[in-house]
C-alpha positions as CSV (number, residue, x, y, z in Angstrom):
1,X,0.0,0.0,0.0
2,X,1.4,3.2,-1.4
3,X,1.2,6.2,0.9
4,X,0.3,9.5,-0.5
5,X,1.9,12.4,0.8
6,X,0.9,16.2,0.3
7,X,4.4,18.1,-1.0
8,X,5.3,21.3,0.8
9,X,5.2,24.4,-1.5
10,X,9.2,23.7,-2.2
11,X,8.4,21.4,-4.9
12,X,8.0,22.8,-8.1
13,X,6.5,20.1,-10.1
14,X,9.7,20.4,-12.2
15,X,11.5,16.8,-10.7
16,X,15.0,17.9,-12.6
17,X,14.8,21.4,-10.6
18,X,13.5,20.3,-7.4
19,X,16.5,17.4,-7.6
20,X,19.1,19.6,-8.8
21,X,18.0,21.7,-5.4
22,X,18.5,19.1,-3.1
23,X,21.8,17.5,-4.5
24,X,23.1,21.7,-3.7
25,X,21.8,20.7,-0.2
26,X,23.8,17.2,0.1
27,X,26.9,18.8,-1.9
28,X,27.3,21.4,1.0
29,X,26.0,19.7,4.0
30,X,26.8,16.1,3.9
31,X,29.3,15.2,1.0
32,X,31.8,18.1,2.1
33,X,32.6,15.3,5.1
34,X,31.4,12.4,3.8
35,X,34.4,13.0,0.7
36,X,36.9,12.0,3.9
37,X,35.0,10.6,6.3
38,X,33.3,7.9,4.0
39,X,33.7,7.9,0.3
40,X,31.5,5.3,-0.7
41,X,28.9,7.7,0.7
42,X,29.5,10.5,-1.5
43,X,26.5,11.4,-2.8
44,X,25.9,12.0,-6.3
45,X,22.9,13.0,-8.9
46,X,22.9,9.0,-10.2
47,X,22.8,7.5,-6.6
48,X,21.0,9.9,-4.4
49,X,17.6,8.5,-5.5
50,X,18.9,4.6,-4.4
51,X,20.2,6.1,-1.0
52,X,17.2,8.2,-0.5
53,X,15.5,6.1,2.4
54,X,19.0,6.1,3.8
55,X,19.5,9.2,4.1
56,X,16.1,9.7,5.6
57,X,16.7,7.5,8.3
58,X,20.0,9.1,8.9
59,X,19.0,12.8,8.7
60,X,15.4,12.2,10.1
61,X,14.9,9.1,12.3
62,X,18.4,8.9,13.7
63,X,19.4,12.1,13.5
64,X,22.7,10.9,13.5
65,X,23.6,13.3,10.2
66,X,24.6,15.6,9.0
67,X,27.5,15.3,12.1
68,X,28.5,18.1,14.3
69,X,26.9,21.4,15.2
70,X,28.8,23.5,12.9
71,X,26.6,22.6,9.5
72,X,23.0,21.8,10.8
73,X,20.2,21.7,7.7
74,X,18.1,24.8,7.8
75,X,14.1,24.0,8.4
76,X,14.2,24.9,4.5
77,X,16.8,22.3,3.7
78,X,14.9,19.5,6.1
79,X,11.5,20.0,3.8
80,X,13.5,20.1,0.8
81,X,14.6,16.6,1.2
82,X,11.6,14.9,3.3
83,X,9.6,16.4,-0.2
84,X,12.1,14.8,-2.1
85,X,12.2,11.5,0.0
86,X,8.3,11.2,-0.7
87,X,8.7,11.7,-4.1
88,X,10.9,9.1,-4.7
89,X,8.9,6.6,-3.1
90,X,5.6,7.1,-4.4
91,X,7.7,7.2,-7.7
């Protein structure tokens, strides 16, 4: 059973946009450490979709990223990717 889920005004109906947006967000907040940190979690315009639930959990559940108090996601940044998260899995 598919959930459907209302998208916050961020979403532009334009998927390539509203992508291109959030990769911005996981260039500067989690892939700036994750280049060192972890490098097979580097995330990328080809894997983000596949790691999306991951990152959800991470970001969201856990709250485990993005690490450290000096680069916390904005309330913008947070809806940005839960509206992205929901897109991809009622894609």
């Amino acid at each position: 059973m598919k959930l459907l889920l209302l998208l916050p005004a961020f979403f532009t109906m334009n998927a390539d946009a509203d992508k291109k947006a959030v990769l911005q967000v996981l260039e500067t907040k989690c892939n700036y450490c994750h280049r060192v940190a972890n490098p097979y979690r580097v995330f990328n315009r080809k894997n983000m979709d596949t790691n999306a639930a991951d990152i959800y959990q991470q970001v969201f559940v856990k709250k485990r990223m993005p690490m450290g108090d000096g680069n916390p996601l904005s309330e913008q940044e947070q809806t940005m990717i839960k509206s992205w998260v929901s897109a991809v899995r009622n894609n």
